[in-house]
C-alpha positions as CSV (number, residue, x, y, z in Angstrom):
1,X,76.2,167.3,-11.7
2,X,79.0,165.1,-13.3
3,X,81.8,166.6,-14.7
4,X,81.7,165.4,-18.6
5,X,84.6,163.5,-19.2
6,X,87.4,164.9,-22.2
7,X,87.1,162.0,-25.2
8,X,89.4,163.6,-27.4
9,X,91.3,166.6,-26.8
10,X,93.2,168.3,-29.7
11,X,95.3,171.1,-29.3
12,X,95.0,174.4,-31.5
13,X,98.3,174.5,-32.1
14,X,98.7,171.1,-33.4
15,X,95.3,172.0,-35.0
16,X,96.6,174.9,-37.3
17,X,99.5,173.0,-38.5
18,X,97.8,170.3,-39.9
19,X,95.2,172.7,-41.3
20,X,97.8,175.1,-43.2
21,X,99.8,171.6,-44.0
22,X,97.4,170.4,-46.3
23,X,97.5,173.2,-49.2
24,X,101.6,173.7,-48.5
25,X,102.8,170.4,-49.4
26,X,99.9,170.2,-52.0
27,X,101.2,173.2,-53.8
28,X,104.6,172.2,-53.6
29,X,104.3,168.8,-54.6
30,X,102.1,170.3,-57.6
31,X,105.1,172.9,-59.0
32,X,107.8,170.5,-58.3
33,X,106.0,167.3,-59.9
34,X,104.9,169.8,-63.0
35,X,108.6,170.8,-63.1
36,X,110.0,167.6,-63.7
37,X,107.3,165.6,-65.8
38,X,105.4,168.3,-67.5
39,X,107.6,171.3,-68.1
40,X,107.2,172.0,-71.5
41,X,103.2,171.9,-71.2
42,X,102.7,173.8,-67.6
43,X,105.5,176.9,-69.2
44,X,104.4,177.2,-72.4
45,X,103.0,180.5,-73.1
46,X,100.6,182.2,-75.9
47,X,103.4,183.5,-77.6
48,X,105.8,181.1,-77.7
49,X,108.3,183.1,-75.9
50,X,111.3,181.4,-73.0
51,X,109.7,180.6,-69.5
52,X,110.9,178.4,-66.6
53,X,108.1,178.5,-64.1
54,X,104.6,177.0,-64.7
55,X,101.7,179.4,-63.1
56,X,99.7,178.1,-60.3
57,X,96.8,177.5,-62.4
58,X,98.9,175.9,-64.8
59,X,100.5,173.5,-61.8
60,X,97.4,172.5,-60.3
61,X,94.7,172.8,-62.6
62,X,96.1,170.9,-65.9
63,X,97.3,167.9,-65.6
64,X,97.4,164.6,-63.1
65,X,98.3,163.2,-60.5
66,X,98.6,167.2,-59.3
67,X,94.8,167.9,-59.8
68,X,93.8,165.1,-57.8
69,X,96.8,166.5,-55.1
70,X,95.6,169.8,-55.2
71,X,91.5,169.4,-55.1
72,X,92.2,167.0,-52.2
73,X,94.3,169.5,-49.8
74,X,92.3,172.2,-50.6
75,X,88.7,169.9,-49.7
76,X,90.6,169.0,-46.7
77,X,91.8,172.3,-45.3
78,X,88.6,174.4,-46.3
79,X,85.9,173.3,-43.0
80,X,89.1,174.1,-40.8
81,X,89.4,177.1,-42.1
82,X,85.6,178.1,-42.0
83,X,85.9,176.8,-38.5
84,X,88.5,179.4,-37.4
85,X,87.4,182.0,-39.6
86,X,84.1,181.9,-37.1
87,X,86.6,181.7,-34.0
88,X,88.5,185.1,-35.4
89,X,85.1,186.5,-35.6
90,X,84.2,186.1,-31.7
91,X,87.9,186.7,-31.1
92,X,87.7,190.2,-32.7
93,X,84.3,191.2,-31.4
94,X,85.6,190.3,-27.4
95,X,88.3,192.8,-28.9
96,X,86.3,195.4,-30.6
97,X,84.3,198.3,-29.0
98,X,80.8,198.1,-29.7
99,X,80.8,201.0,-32.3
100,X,83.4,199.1,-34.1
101,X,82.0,195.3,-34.2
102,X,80.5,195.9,-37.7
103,X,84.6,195.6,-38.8
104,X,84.1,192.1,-37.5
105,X,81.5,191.0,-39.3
106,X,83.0,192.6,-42.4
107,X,85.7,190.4,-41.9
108,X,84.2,187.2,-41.5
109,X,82.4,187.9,-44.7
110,X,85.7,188.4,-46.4
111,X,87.6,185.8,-45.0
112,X,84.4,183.3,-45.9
113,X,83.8,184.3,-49.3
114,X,88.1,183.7,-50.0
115,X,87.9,180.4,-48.4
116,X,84.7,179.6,-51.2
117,X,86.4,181.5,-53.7
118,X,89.3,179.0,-53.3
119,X,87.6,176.0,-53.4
120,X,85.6,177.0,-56.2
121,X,88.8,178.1,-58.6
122,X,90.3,174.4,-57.1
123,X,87.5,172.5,-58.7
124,X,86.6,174.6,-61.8
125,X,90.3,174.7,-63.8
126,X,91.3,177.7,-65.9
127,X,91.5,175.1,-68.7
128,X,87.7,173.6,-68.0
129,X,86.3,176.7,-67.9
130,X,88.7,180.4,-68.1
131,X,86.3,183.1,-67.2
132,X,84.7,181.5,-64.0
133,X,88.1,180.3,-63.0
134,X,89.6,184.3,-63.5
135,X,86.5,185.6,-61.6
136,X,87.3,183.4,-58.5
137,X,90.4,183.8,-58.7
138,X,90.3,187.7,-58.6
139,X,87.8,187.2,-56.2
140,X,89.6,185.2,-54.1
141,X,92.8,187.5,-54.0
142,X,90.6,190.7,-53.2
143,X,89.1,189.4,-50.3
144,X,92.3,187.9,-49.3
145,X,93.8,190.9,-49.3
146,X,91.4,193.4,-47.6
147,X,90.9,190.3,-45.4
148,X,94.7,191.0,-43.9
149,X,94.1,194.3,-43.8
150,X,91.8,194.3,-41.4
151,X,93.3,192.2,-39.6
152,X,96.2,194.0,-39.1
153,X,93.4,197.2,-38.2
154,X,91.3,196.1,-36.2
155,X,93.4,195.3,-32.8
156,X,93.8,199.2,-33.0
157,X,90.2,200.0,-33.2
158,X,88.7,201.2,-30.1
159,X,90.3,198.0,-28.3
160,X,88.4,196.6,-25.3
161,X,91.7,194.7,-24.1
162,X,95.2,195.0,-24.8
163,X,97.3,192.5,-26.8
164,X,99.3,189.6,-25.2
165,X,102.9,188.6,-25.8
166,X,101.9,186.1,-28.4
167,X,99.0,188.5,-29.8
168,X,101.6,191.2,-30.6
169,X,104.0,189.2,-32.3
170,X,101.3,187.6,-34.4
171,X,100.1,190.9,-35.4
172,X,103.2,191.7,-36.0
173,X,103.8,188.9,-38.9
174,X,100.1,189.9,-39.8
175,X,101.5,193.3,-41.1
176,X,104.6,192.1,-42.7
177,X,103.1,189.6,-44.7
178,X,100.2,191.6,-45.6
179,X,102.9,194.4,-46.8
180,X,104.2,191.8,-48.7
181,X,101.4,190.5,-50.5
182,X,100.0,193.6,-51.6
183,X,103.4,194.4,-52.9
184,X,103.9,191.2,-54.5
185,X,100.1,191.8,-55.8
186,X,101.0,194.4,-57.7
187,X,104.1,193.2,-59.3
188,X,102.2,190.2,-60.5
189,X,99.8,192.1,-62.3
190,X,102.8,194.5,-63.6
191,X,104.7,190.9,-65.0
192,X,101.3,189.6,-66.2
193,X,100.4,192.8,-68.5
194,X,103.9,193.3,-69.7
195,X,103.7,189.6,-70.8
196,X,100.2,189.8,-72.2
197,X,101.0,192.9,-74.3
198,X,104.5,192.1,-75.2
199,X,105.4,189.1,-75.2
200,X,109.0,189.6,-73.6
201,X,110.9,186.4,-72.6
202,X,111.1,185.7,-68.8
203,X,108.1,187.8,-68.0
204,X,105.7,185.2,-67.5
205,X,108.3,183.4,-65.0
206,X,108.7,186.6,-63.2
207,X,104.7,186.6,-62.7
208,X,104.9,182.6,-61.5
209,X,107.6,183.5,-59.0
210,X,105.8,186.5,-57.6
211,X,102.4,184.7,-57.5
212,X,104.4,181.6,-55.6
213,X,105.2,183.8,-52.8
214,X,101.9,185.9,-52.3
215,X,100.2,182.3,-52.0
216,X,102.7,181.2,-49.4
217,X,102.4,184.7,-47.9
218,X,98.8,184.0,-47.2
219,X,99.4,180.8,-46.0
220,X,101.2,182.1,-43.8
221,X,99.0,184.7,-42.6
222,X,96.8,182.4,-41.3
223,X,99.4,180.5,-40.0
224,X,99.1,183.4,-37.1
225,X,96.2,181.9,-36.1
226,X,99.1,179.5,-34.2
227,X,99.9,182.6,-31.5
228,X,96.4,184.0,-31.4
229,X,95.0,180.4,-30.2
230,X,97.8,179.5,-28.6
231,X,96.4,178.6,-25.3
232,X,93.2,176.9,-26.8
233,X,92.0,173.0,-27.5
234,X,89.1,171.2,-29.2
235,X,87.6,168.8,-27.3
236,X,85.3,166.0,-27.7
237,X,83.8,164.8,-24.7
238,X,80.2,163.5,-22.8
239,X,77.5,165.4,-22.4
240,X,77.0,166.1,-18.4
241,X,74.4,163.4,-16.7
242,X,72.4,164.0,-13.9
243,X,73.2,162.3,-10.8
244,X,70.9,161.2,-8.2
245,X,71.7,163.8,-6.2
246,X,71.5,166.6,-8.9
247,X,67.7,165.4,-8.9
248,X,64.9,167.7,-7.4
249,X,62.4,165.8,-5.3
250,X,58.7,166.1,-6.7
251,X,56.5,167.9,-5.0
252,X,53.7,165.8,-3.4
253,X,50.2,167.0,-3.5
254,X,49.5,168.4,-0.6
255,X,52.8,170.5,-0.7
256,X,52.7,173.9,-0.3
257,X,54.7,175.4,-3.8
């Protein structure tokens, strides 16, 4: 049989750069472009009180060309990321022991329903509709989170291989980042209540800066996908032909089977 020949061949590498890409320089582009033509709309707060920082929701969600930025990176980025969330899943069940491949599937669940999550709370704005935006977004960060958790768990779960080089530092920046965002996490919703309750000047940019750097934390948590890949491609290429050779001769008639 022939040998299919390789159309395209796109490697993962260059792959999960593009992919994580898209939202980075969407989210920056949003903060810095709210910064400089819509600051006093994106940090104005309930309450009137001093703040320097606009919100995520506030960057992306309220005002253009950044909605348009935003919604487009996110559409972009989101079958990639549905694409590798189902190669993590075969990658952690060749790792897993069979008592333990239920953890897999848990996962892909969670990292599936944050990818939706995202895409709905891109598309429906905190200012076009609050409580389903909140929802998502709550939803989105609590699957985000248990997502790296188990992430950073399972490779020590009745393991049917041990790690690589590139596999250990990637769980590696797995646990730090993961540390980090549940930290960070925590001292959002900390800066959030104090500013809901009190009103306190500065809080509410405390919360923007903290949120800024659990999004780019979880970015960059997938990001790992860079080492855990690293030796992998995509390809596009023909589907195998028969030759003539390849070919079984019929039977005739009077041939004995």
């Amino acid at each position: 049989m022939a040998q299919p020949v390789a159309l395209v061949r796109v490697p993962f590498r260059i792959f999960a750069v593009v992919t994580v890409l898209f939202p980075f320089f969407s989210f920056v582009f949003c903060v810095l472009w709210s910064l400089m033509f819509n600051f006093a709309a994106v940090t104005a707060t309930h309450c009137g009180v001093a703040n320097f920082l606009p919100s995520i929701s506030a960057a992306i969600g309220g005002h253009t060309p950044q909605r348009y930025i935003w919604r487009s990176g996110i559409a972009l980025h989101a079958a990639p990321r549905l694409l590798v969330s189902v190669m993590y899943y075969r990658y952690y069940q060749g790792m897993l022991d069979i008592q333990h491949q239920y953890v897999a599937r848990i996962s892909w669940c969670l990292n599936t329903v944050e990818v939706l999550c995202l895409l709905g709370l891109t598309n429906v704005s905190s200012t076009e509709n609050y409580a389903a935006h909140e929802k998502m977004f709550i939803t989105f960060v609590t699957c985000s989170l248990l997502y790296m958790m188990l992430c950073c768990v399972m490779p020590g779960l009745g393991k049917r291989r041990s790690l690589s080089a590139m596999e250990a530092y990637s769980l590696k920046v797995k646990k730090r980042l993961t540390i980090v965002s549940i930290v960070l996490s925590i001292v959002c919703c900390y800066f959030f209540v104090r500013h809901t309750k009190h009103c306190e000047p500065g809080m509410y940019t405390l919360f923007a800066a903290a949120e800024y750097i659990v999004v780019l934390c979880n970015m960059g948590f997938h990001m790992t996908a860079y080492w855990d890949f690293a030796d992998k491609s995509f390809y596009v290429s023909e589907l195998p032909r028969e030759t003539e050779e390849d070919k079984e001769p019929l039977l005739t008639m009077n041939q004995e089977v």
